[in-house]
BAKE-40840 format. One record per residue (C-alpha): residue number from 1; x, y, z; residue in three letters. Coordinates in Angstrom, 3 decimals, decimal comma, always signed. Example, Ala and Ser with C-alpha at 12.3 -4.5 7.8 and 13.67 -1.06 7.14 Angstrom:
BEGIN
     k          u          v          w     r
     1    +12,300     -4,500     +7,800   ALA
     2    +13,670     -1,060     +7,140   SER
***
This chain:
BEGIN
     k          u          v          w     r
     1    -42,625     -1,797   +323,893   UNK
     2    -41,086     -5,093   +323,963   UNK
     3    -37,113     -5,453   +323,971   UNK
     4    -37,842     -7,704   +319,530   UNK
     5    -39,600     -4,428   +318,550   UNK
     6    -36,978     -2,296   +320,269   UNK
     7    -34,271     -4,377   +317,877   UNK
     8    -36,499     -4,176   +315,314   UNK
     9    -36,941     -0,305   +315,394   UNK
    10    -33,014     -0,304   +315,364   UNK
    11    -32,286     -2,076   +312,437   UNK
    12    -35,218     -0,131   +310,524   UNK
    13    -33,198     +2,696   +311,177   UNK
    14    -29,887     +1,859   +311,268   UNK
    15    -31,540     +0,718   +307,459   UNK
    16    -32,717     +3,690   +306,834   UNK
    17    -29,733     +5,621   +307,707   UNK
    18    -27,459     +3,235   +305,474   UNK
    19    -30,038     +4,227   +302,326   UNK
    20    -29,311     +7,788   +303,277   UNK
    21    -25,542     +7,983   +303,153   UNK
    22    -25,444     +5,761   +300,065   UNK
    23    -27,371     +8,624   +298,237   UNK
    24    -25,062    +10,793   +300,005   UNK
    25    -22,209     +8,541   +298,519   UNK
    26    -23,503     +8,718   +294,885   UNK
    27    -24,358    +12,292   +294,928   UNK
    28    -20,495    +13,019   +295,539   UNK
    29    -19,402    +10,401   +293,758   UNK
    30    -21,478    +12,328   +290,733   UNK
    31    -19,780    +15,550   +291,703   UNK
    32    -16,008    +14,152   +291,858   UNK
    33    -17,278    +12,961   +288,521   UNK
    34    -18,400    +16,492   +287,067   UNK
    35    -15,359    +17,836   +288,908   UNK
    36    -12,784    +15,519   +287,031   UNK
    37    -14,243    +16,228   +283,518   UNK
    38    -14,001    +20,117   +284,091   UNK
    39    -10,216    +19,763   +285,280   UNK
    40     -7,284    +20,139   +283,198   UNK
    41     -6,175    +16,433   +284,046   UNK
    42     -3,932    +14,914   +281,271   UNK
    43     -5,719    +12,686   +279,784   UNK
    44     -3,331    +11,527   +277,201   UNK
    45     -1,324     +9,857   +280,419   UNK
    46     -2,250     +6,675   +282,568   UNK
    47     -0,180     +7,752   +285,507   UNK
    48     -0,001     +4,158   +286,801   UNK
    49     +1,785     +3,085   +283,823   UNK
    50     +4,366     +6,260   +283,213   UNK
    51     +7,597     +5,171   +283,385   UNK
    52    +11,120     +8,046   +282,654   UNK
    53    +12,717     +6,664   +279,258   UNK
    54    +15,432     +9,562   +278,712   UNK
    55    +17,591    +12,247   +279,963   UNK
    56    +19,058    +14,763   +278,043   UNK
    57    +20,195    +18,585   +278,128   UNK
    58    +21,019    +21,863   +276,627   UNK
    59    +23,366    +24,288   +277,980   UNK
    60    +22,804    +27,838   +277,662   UNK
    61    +25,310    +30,781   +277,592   UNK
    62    +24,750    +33,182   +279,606   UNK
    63    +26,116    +35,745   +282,443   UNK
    64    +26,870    +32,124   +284,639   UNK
    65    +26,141    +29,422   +282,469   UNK
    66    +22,731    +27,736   +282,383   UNK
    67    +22,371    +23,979   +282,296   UNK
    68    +18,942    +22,946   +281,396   UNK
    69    +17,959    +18,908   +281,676   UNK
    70    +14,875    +17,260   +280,181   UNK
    71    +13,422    +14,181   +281,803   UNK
    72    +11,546    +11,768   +279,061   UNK
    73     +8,606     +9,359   +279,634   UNK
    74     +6,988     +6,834   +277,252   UNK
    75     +4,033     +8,867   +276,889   UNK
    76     +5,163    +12,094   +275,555   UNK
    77     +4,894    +14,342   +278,926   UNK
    78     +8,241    +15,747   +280,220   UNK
    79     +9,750    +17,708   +282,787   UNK
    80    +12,337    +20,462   +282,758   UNK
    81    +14,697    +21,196   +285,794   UNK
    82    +18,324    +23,187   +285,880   UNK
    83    +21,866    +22,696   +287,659   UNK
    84    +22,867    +25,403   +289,435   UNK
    85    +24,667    +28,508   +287,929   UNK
    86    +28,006    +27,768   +286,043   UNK
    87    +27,563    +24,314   +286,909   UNK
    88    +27,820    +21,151   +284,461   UNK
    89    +25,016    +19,014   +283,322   UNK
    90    +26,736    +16,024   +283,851   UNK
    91    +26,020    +16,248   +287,520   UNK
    92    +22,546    +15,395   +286,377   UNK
    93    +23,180    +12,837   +283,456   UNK
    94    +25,026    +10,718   +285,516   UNK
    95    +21,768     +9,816   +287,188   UNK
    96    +20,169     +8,940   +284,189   UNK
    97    +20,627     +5,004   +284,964   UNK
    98    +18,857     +5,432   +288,075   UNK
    99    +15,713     +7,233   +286,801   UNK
   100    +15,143     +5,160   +283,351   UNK
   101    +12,298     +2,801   +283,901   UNK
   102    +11,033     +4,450   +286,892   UNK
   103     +7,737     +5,988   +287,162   UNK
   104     +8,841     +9,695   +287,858   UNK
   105     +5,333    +10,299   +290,233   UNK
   106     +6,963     +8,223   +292,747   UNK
   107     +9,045    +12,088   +293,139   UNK
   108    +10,521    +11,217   +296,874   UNK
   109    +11,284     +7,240   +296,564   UNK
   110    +13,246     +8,001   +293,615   UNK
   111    +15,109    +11,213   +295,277   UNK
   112    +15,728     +9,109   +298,106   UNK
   113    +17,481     +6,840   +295,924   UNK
   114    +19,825     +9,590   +294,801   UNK
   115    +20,361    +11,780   +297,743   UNK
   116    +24,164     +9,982   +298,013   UNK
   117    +24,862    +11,449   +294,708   UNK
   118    +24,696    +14,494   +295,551   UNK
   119    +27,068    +16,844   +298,029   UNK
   120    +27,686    +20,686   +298,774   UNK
   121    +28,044    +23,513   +296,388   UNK
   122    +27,746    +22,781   +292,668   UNK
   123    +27,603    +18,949   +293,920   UNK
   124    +23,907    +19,380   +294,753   UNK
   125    +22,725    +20,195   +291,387   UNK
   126    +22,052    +17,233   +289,480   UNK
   127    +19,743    +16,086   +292,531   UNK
   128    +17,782    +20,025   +292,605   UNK
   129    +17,482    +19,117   +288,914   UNK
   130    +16,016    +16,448   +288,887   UNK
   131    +13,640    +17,410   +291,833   UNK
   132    +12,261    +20,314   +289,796   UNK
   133    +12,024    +17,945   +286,870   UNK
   134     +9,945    +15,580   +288,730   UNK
   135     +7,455    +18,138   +289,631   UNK
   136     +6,938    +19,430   +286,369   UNK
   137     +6,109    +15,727   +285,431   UNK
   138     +3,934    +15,084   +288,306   UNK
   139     +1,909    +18,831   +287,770   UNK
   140     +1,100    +18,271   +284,207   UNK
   141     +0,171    +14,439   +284,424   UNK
   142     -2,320    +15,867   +287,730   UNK
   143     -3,123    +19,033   +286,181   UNK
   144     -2,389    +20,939   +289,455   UNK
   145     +0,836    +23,761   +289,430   UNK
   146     +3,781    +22,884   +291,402   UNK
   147     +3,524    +24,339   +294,501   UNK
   148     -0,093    +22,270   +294,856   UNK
   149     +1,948    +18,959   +295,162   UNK
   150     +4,314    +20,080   +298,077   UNK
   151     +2,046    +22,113   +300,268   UNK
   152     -0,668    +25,494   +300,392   UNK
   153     +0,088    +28,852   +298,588   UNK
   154     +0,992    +32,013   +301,270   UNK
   155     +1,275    +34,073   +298,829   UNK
   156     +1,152    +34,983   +295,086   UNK
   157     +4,001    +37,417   +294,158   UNK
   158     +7,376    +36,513   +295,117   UNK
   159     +9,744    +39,795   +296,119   UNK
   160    +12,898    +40,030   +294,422   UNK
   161    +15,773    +41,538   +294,904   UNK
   162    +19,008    +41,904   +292,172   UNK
   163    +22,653    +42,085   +292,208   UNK
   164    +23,730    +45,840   +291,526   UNK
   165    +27,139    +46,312   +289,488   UNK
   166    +29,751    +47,890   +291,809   UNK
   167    +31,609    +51,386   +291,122   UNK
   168    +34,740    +52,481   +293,002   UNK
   169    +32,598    +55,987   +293,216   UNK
   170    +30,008    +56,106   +296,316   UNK
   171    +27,901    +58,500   +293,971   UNK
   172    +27,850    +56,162   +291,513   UNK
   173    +27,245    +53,170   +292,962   UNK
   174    +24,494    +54,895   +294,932   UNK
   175    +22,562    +56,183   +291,752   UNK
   176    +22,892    +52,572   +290,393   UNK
   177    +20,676    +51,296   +292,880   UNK
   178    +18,463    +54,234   +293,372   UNK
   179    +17,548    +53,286   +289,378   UNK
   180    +16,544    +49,679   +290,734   UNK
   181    +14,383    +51,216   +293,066   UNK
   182    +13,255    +53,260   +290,521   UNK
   183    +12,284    +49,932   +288,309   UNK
   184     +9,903    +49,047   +291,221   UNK
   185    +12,473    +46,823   +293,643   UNK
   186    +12,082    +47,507   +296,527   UNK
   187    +14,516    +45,242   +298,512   UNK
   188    +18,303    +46,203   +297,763   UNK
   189    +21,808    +44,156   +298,144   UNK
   190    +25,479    +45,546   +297,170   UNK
   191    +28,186    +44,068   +296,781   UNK
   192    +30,655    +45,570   +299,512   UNK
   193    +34,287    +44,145   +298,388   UNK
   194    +37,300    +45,228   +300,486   UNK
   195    +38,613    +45,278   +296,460   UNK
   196    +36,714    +48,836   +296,068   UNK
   197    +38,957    +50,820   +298,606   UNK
   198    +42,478    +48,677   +297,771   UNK
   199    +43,771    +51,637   +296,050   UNK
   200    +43,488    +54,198   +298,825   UNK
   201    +46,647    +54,675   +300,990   UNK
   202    +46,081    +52,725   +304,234   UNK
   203    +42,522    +51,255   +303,409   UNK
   204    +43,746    +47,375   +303,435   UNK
   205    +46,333    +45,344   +305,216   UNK
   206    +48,498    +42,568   +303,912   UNK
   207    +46,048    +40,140   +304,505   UNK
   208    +43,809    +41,560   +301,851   UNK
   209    +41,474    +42,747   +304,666   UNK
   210    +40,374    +46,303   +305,485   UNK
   211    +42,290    +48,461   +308,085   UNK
   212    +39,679    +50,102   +310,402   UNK
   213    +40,598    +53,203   +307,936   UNK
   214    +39,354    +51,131   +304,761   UNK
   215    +36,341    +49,890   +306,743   UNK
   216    +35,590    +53,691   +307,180   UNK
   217    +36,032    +54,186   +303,389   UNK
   218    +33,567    +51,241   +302,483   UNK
   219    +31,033    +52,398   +305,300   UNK
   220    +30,900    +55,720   +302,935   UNK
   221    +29,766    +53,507   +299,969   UNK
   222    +27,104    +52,305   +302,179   UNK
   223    +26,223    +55,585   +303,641   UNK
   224    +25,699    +57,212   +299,872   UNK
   225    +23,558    +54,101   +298,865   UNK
   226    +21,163    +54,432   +302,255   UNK
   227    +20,585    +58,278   +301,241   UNK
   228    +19,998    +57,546   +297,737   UNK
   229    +17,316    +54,761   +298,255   UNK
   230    +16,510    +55,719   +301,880   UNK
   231    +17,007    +53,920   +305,389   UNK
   232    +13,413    +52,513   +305,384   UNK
   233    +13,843    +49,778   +302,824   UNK
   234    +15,668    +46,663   +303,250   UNK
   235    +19,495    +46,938   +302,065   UNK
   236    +21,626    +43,728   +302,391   UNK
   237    +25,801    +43,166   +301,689   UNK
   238    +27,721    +40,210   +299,947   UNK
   239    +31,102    +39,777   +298,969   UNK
   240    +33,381    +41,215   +301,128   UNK
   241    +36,573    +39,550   +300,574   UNK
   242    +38,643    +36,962   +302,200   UNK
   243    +38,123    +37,131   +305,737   UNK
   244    +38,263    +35,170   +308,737   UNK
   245    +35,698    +35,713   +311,957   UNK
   246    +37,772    +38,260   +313,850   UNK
   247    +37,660    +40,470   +310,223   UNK
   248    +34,233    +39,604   +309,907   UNK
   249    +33,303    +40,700   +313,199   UNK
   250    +35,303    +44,366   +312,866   UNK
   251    +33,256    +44,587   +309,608   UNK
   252    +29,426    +43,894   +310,767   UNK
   253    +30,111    +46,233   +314,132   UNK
   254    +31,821    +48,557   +311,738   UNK
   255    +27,905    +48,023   +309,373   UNK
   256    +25,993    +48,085   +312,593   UNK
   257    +24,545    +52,150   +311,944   UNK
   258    +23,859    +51,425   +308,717   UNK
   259    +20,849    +49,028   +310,040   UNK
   260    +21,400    +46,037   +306,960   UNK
   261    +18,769    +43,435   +305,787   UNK
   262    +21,533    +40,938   +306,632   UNK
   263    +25,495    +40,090   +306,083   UNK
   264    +26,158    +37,583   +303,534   UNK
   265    +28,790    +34,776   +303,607   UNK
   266    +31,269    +36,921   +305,206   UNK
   267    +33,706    +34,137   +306,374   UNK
   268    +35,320    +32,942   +303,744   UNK
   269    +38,581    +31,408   +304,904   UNK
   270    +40,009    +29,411   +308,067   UNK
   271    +38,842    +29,660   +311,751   UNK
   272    +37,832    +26,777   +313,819   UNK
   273    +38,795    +24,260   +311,054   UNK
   274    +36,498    +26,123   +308,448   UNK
   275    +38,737    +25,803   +305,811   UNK
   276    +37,016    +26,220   +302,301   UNK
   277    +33,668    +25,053   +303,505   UNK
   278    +33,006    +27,666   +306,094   UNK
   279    +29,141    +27,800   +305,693   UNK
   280    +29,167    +24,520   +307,504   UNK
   281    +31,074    +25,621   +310,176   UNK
   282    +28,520    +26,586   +312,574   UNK
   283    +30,782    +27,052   +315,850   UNK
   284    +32,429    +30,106   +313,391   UNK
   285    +29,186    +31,634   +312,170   UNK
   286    +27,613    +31,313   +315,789   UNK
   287    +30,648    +33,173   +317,337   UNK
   288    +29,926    +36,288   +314,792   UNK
   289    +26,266    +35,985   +315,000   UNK
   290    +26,345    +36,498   +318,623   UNK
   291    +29,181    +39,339   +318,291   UNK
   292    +27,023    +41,764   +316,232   UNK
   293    +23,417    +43,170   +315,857   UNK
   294    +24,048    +43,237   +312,290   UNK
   295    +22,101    +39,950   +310,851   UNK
   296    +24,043    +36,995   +309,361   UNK
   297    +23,396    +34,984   +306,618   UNK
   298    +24,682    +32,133   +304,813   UNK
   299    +23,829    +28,860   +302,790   UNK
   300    +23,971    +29,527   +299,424   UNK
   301    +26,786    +26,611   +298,433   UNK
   302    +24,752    +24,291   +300,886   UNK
   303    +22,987    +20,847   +300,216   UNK
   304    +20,098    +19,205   +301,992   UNK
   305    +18,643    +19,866   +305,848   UNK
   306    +20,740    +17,155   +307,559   UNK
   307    +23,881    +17,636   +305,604   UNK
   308    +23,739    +21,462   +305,669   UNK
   309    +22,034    +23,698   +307,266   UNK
   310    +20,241    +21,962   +310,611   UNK
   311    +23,419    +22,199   +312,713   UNK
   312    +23,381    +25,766   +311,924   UNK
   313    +19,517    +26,576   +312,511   UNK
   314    +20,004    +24,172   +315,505   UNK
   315    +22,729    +26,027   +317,401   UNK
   316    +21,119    +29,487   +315,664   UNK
   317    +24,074    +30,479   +314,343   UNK
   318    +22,861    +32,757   +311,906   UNK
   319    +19,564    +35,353   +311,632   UNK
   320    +18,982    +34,480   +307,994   UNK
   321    +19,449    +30,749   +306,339   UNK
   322    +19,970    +31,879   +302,226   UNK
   323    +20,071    +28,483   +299,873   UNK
   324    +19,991    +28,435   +296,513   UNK
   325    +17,351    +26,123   +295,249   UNK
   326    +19,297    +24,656   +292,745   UNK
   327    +21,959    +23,719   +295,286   UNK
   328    +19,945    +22,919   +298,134   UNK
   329    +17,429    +20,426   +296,981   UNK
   330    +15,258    +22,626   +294,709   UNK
   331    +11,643    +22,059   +295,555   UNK
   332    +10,942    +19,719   +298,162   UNK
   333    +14,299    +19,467   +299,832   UNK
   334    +14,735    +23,470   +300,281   UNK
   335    +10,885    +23,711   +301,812   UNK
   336    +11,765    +20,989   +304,254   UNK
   337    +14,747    +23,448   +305,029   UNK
   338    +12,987    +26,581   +305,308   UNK
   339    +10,237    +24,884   +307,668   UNK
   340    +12,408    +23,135   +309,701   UNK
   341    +14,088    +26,800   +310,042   UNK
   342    +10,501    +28,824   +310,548   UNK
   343     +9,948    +26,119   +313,728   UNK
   344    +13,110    +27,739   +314,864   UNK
   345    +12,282    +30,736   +314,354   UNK
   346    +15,354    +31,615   +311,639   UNK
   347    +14,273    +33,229   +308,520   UNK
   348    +14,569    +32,483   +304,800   UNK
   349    +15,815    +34,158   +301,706   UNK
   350    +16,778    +32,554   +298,298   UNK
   351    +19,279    +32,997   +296,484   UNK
   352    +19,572    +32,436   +292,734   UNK
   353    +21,592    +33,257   +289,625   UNK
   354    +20,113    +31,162   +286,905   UNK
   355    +17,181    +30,746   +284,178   UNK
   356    +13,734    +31,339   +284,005   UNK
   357    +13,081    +27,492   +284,281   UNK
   358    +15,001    +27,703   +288,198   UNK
   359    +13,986    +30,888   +289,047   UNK
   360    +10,469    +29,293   +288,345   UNK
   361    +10,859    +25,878   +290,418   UNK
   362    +11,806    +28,543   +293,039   UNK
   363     +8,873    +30,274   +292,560   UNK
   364     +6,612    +27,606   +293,361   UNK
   365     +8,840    +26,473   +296,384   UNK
   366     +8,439    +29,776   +298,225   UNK
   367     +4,641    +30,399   +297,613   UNK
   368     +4,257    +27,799   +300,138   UNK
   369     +7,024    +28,932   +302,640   UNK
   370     +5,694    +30,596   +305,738   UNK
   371     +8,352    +32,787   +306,891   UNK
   372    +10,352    +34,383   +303,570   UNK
   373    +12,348    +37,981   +302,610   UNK
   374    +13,167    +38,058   +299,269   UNK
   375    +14,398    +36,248   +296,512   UNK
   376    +17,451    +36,935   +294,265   UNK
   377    +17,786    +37,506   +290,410   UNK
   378    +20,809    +37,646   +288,570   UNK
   379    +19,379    +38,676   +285,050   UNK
   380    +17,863    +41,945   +285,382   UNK
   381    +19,767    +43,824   +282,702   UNK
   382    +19,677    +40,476   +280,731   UNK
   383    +17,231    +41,677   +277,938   UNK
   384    +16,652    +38,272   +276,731   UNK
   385    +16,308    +36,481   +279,864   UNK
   386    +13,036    +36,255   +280,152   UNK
   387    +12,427    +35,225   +276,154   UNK
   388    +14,261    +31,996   +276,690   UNK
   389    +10,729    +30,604   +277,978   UNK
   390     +7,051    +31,024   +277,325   UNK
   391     +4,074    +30,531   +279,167   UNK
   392     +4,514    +32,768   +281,880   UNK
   393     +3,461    +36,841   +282,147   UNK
   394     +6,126    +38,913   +280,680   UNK
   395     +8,385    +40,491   +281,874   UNK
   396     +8,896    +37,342   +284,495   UNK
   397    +10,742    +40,181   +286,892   UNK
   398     +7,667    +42,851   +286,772   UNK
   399     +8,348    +46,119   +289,289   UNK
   400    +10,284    +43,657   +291,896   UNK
   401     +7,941    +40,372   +292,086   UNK
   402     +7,505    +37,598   +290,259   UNK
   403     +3,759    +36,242   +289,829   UNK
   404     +3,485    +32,045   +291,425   UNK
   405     +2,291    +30,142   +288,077   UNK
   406     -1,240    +28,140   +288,533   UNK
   407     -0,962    +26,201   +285,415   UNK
   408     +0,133    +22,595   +285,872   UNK
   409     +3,488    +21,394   +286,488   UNK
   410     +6,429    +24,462   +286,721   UNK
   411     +4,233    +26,354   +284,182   UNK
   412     +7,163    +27,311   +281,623   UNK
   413     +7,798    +26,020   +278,666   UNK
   414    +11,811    +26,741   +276,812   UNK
   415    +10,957    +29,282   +273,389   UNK
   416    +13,410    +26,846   +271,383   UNK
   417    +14,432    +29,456   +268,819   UNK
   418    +16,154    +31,835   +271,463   UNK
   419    +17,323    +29,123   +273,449   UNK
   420    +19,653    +28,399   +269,996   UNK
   421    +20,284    +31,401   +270,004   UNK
   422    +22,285    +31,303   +273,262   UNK
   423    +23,828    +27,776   +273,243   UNK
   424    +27,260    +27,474   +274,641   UNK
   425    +28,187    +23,870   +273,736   UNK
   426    +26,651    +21,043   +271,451   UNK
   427    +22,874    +21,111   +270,368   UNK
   428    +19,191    +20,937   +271,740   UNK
   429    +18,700    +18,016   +273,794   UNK
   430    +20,711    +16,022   +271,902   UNK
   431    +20,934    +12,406   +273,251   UNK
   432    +22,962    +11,550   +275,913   UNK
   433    +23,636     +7,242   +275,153   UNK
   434    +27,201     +8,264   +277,309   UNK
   435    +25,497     +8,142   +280,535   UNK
   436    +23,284     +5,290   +279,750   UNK
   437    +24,342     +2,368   +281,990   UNK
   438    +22,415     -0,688   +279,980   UNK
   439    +23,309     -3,281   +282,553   UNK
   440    +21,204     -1,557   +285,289   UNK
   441    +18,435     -0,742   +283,255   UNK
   442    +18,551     -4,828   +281,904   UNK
   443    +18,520     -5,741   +285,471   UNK
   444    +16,163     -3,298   +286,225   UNK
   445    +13,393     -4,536   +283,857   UNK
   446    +13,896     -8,358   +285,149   UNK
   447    +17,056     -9,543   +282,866   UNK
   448    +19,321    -12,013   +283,469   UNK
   449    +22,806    -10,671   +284,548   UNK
   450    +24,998     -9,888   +280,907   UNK
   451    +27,567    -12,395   +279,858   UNK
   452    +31,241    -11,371   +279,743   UNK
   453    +32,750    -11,640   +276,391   UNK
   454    +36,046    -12,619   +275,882   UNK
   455    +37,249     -8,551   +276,056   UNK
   456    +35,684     -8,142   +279,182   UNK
   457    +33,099     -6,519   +278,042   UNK
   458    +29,007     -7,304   +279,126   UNK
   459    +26,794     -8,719   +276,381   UNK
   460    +23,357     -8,481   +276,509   UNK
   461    +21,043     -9,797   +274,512   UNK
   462    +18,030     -7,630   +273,857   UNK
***
């Protein structure tokens, strides 16, 4: 065969194969096709051309107060997200002039452009907000849940576990959370406050801190809890009072029998320059951590991976890292945490004290989480909790887990007759034309710069 029919053999096929994978091409192209008309896209929206118009909020009364924000777009879909517990939705609304006019799909440009906003403890709320906000946006315009747009489900319950009302009795603090178990929990915490023994003779110094007498009156709380739910299942402590590391060291070797799910937050004043922000302080929290084999956890007040908790998954200087969602960065931010923590091999547990519409955005965070305990819930023996929102199964708490929605966006929706119900302040959603900030949003949309009149205030002619 000569070398021209050799050439011309290749092209025929090289032809012949291009033919092929154009069929190829069609056939899927067909099945996308089929595939998008069977979906539960939203095709009232053109996602290119979405763009946030308001922001406004409700706040709801409640064991810690609930503040609920609504994001607006210009073509009727909107997203719900919360500020953390006993917060104040202004920490949100003040963003408002940064989101208006934005599409709200581009979800990490536009937190990027308010991560310096935010800060630790209630600080980090309007940011979490808005994150969970955003998602609900993005999930209903793409018809895919929550937890689809941030990474792969790992599971589809979510363990819980709920704060337990303290008695100055062992027996009947013990019988208190042997009903929890009872209700189906089956991961415990109690609150272990030096406050409980105070009123026994010797039991607390003048430091407000436990003698090693008191600390062998609270181990007898403990010890009447573990045979009343059993030393098989997974009891953690919180609240212990104001100590320093040197107290919180007696205490956790003091817990050390008792075999605990984890410590919680147990320096709360000055050592090393803590101060008040002692979660941060990792050189304190690695000096306990490495004094006990009772596990230590912290990072509920704490905002964002860089500005909170690496340092202290970096020098593993605690077992457990424990952010609250709704301080931390809510969906995206707190995953990036709780990864960058799993690669270091520190575990994850959540804690959270707010509404259905948080605990939810949780939710879908933590499906996707490799490495996770439990999750906390504030509201248990808040009969109306879970009727402030619909669209989920009830009861939202059912025998200790929560169920990770698959319908799009955070999958809740706020029941507007209880949530009026249960308003502490002003109305539903009512506008919010205090935080607008018209000069940004005229620049933003290609204006001229406004004219000063002669008061010194901006005109702007619209």
């Amino acid at each position: 065969m000569s070398y021209s029919s050799r050439g011309f053999l290749s092209r025929r096929k090289l032809l012949s194969q291009a033919a092929a994978f154009t069929g190829i091409l069609k056939m899927v192209e067909g099945s996308v096709s089929a595939q998008s008309k069977a979906s539960n896209f939203n095709r009232n929206s053109a996602p290119s051309q979405l763009k946030i118009t308001d922001m406004r909020s409700v706040l709801i009364a409640s064991n810690y107060d609930y503040p609920i924000i609504r994001i607006d777009t210009n073509q009727g879909v909107y997203g719900l997200g919360e500020v953390r517990d006993a917060g104040r939705e202004g920490t949100a609304l003040v963003l408002k002039p940064h989101l208006v006019g934005k599409n709200p799909l581009g979800i990490e440009p536009i937190l990027d452009s308010i991560r310096n906003f935010s800060g630790q403890q209630r600080l980090g709320g309007g940011y979490s907000a808005v994150d969970m906000a955003l998602h609900d946006i993005a999930g209903k315009v793409y018809g895919v849940p929550a937890w689809r747009l941030v990474g792969s489900k790992y599971r589809d319950k979510i363990r819980i576990y709920c704060d337990t009302d303290q008695s100055q009795d062992p027996a009947v603090f013990a019988e208190r959370l042997k009903k929890r178990k009872a209700m189906g929990f089956t991961y415990f915490k109690m609150d272990l406050g030096t406050r409980l023994v105070a009123h026994r003779p010797g039991a607390v110094n003048t430091r407000g801190t436990a003698t090693e007498k008191g600390l062998g009156y609270l181990c007898e709380y403990i010890q009447a809890v573990r045979d009343a739910i059993g030393w098989d299942v997974p009891l953690a402590t919180d609240h212990f009072g104001p100590l320093d590391v040197n107290d919180s060291i007696r205490y956790a070797r003091a817990f050390e029998r008792y075999d605990l799910a984890w410590a919680e937050d147990m320096i709360q004043v000055g050592h090393l320059g803590a101060g008040g922000d002692a979660p941060k302080n990792w050189r304190a929290y690695r000096e306990l951590t490495n004094s006990t084999v009772t596990p230590i956890a912290t990072g509920e007040s704490l905002f964002g991976l860089e500005e909170g908790f690496k340092e202290l998954i970096d020098h593993r200087a605690v077992d457990i890292i424990h952010p609250d969602p709704l301080t931390s960065g809510a969906i995206r931010e707190t995953k990036r945490i709780a990864d960058y923590a799993s690669m270091h091999g520190v575990q994850t547990a959540i804690h959270f004290a707010g509404s259905p519409v948080g605990c939810l955005a949780s939710v879908h965070m933590i499906a996707t989480l490799k490495d996770f305990l439990a999750m906390e819930n504030h509201a248990v023996d808040i009969p109306w909790w879970g009727d402030l929102v619909t669209g989920v199964s009830k009861p939202v708490v059912d025998h200790g887990f929560i169920t990770v929605p698959d319908t799009p966006g955070l999958g809740v929706e706020l029941d507007e007759a209880r949530i009026k119900e249960h308003i502490r302040k002003g109305g539903y959603f009512e506008p919010t034309p205090q935080y607008d900030d018209y000069i940004l949003d005229r620049f933003r949309i290609g204006g001229p710069y406004p004219h000063i009149d002669e008061n010194g205030k901006p005109v702007v002619s619209r």
